[in-house]
C-alpha positions as CSV (number, residue, x, y, z in Angstrom):
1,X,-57.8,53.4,-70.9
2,X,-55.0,54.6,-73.8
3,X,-57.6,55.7,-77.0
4,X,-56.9,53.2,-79.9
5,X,-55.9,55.6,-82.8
6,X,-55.3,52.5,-85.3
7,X,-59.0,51.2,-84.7
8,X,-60.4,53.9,-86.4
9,X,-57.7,55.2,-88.5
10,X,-54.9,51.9,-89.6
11,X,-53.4,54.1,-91.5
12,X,-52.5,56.7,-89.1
13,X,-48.7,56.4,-89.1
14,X,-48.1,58.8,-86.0
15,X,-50.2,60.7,-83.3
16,X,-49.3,63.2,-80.3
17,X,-49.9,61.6,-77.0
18,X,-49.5,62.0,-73.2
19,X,-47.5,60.1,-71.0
20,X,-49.8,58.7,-68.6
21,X,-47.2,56.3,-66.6
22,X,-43.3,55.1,-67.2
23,X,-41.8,52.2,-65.5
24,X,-38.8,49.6,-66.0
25,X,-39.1,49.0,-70.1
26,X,-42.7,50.2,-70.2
27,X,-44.5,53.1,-71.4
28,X,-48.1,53.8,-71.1
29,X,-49.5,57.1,-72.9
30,X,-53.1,58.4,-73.0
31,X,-54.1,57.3,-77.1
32,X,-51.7,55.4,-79.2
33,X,-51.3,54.4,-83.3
34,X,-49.3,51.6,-82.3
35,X,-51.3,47.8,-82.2
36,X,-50.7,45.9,-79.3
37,X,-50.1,41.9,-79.8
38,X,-53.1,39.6,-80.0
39,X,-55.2,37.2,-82.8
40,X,-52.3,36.0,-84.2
41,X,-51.1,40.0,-85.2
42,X,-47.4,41.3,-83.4
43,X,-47.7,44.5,-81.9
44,X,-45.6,47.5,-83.7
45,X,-42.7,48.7,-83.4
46,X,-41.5,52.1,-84.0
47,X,-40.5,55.4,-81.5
48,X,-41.4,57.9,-79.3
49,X,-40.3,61.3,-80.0
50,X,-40.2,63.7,-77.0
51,X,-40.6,67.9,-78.0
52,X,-36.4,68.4,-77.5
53,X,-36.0,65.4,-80.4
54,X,-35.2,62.6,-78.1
55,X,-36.4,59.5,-79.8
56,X,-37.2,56.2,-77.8
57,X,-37.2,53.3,-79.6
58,X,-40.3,51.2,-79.2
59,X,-39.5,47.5,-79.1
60,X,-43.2,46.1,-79.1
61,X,-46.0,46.8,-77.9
62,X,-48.6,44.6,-76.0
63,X,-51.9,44.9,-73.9
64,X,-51.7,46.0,-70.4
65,X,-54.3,46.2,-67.7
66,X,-57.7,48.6,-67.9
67,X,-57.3,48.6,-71.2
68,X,-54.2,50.1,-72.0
69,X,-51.4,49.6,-74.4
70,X,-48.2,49.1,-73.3
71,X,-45.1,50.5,-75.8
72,X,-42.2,48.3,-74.8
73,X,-38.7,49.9,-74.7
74,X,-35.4,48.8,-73.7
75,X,-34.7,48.7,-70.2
76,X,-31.9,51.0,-69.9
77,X,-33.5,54.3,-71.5
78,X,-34.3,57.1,-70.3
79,X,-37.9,57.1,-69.7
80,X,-39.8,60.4,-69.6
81,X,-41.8,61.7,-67.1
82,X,-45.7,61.5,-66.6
83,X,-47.4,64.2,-68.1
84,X,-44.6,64.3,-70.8
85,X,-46.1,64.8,-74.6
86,X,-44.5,63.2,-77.1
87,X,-45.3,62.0,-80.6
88,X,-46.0,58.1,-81.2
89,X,-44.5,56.9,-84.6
90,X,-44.9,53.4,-85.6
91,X,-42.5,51.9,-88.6
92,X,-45.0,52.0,-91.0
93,X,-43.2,49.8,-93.6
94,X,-43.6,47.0,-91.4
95,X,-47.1,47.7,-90.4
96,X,-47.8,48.3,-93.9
97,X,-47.1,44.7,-94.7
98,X,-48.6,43.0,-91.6
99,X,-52.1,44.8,-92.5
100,X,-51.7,43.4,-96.2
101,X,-50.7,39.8,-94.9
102,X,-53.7,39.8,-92.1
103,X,-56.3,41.0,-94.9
104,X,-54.9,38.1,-97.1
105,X,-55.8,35.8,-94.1
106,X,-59.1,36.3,-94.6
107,X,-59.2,35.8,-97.9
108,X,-57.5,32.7,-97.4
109,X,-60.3,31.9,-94.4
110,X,-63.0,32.3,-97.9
111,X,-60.9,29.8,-100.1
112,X,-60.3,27.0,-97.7
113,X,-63.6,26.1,-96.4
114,X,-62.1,24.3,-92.5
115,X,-62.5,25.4,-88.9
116,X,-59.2,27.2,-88.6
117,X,-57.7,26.0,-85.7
118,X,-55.4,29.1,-85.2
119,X,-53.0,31.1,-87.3
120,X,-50.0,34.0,-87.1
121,X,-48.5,37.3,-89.5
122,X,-45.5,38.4,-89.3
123,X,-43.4,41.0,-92.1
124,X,-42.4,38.4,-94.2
125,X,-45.1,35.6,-94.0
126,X,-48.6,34.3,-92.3
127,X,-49.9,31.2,-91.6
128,X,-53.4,29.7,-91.0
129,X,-54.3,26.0,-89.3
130,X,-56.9,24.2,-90.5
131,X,-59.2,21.0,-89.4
132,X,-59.2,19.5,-92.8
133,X,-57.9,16.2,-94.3
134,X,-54.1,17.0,-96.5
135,X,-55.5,15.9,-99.4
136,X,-57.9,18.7,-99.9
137,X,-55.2,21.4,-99.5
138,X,-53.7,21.8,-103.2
139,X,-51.2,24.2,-103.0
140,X,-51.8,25.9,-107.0
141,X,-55.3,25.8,-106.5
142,X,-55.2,27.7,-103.1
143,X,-52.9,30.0,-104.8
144,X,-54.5,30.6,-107.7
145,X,-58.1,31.7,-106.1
146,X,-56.4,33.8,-103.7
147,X,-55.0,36.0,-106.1
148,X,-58.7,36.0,-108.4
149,X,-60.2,37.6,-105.0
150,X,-57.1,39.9,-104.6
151,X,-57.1,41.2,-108.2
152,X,-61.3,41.5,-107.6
153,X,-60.2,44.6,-106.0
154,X,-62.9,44.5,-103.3
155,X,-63.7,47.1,-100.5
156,X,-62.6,45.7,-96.9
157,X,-64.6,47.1,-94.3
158,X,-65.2,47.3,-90.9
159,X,-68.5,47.3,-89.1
160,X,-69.7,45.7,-85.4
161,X,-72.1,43.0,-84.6
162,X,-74.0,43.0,-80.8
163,X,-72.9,40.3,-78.7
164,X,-76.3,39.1,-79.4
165,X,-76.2,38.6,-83.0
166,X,-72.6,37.0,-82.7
167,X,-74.0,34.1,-80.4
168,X,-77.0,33.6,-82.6
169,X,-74.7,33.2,-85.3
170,X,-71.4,31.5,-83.7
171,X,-70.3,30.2,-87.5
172,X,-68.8,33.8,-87.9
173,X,-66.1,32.6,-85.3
174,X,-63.7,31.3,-87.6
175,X,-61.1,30.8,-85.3
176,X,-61.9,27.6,-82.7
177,X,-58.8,28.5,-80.4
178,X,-59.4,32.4,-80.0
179,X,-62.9,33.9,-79.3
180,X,-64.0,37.4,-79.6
181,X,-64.5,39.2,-76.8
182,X,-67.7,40.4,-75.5
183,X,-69.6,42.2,-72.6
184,X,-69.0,45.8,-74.5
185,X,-72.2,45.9,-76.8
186,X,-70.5,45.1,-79.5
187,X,-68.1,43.4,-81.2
188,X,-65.6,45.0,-84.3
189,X,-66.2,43.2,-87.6
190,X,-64.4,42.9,-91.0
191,X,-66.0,42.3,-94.0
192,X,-64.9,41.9,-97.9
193,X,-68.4,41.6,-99.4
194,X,-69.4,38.1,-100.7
195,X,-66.4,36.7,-99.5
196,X,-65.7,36.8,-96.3
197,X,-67.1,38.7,-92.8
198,X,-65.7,37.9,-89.2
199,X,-64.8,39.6,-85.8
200,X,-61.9,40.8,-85.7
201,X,-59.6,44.3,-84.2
202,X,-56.9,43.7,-86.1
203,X,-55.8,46.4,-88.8
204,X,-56.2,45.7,-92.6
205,X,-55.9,47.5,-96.0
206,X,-58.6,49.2,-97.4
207,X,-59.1,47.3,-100.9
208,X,-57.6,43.6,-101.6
209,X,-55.4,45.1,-104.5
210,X,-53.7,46.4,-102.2
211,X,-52.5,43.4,-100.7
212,X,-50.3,42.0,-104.1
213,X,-50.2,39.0,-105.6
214,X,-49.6,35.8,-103.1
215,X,-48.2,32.5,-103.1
216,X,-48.4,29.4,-101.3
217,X,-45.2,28.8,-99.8
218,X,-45.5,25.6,-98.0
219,X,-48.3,23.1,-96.8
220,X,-47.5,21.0,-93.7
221,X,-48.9,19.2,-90.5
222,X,-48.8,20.3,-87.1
223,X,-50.6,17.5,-85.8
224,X,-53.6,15.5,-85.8
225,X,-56.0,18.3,-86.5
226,X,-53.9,20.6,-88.0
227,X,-52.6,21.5,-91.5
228,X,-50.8,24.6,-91.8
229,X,-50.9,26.7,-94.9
230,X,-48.5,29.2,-95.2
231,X,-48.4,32.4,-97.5
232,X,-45.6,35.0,-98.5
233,X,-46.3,37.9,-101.0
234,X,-45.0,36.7,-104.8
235,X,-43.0,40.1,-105.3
């Protein structure tokens, strides 16, 4: 099991760490800052820095199996050896904007009242699906009550739910194409008060300001259930 630095800390930028295996373009250490891929959230990207100031650029990073994160590197390097210590850097910048975009999701889960039917971040823009009729979806309104809830300035917090409370109240499932996953005890939460709470283990900013001011970017289908709406951030 590789400790998950960023679930208590997203804003840890680098940690030491122990190499606990090394294969063919995969690299497993012992704890890691860097957040593997999953709900619609890429992994990181960033390096591993050995004692004598080798680096090894990381070129994802996903789940692997018993609960370990798996730092994807290119094929060729030189890997180092079990037991090695090295210190985990992620490229914060990017990070940075991802945790800014997936907070934004959220808000945008508050201000379009749909099932979302699935949804994706990325550096430069996110996108959520909804189960709603086009005609609802008005792009300056969308935009303009996102950025009321980001200039609100509100506290973004995590907490945990039991697997019991989550089935007794499923409507905190947002998302009907990804569900949280249960059998630990408990489940992660995030919650802006008033607006919005959910499971999720993704990272996010501490206070919406942080996020900046949005805007709709485009408003499209992608099917018979779903309508895409996509943000970027305005600056």
């Amino acid at each position: 099991m590789t400790e998950l630095v960023f679930r208590d800390d997203a804003y840890a930028r680098e940690c030491d760490a122990v190499v606990v295996s090394a294969a063919l373009g995969r690299v497993v250490l012992d704890r890691s800052v860097f957040y593997p891929t999953g709900g619609g959230q890429p992994g990181d990207t960033g390096v591993l820095v050995q004692a004598g100031g080798t680096v090894i650029p990381v070129l994802g990073t996903v789940k692997g199996e018993d609960d370990t994160i798996v730092h994807l590197v290119d094929e060729a390097a030189n890997l180092p050896a079990v037991g090695t210590h090295v210190t985990a850097r992620i490229d914060w910048d990017r990070r940075h904007r991802i945790m800014r975009f997936h907070t934004a999701l959220h808000l945008l889960c508050a201000v379009v009242a749909a099932p979302v039917t699935g949804g994706r971040m990325s550096e430069d823009k996110a996108h959520l699906d909804f189960d709603i009729d086009m005609d609802k979806l008005v792009a300056e309104d969308i935009e303009s009550r996102l950025n009321a809830l980001v200039s609100a300035d509100s506290a973004v917090a995590c907490g945990a739910i039991s697997d019991a409370e989550l089935d007794a109240n499923p409507g905190l499932v947002k998302t009907m194409s990804v569900q949280p996953p249960r059998g630990q005890g408990s489940v992660r939460t995030i919650e802006i008060p008033g607006v919005d709470l959910q499971p999720c283990g993704g990272t996010h900013v501490q206070q919406t300001a942080e996020i900046g001011a949005l805007k709709v970017i485009k408003i499209r289908s992608e099917g018979k259930r779903n309508r895409r709406v996509t943000i970027a951030f305005a600056e």
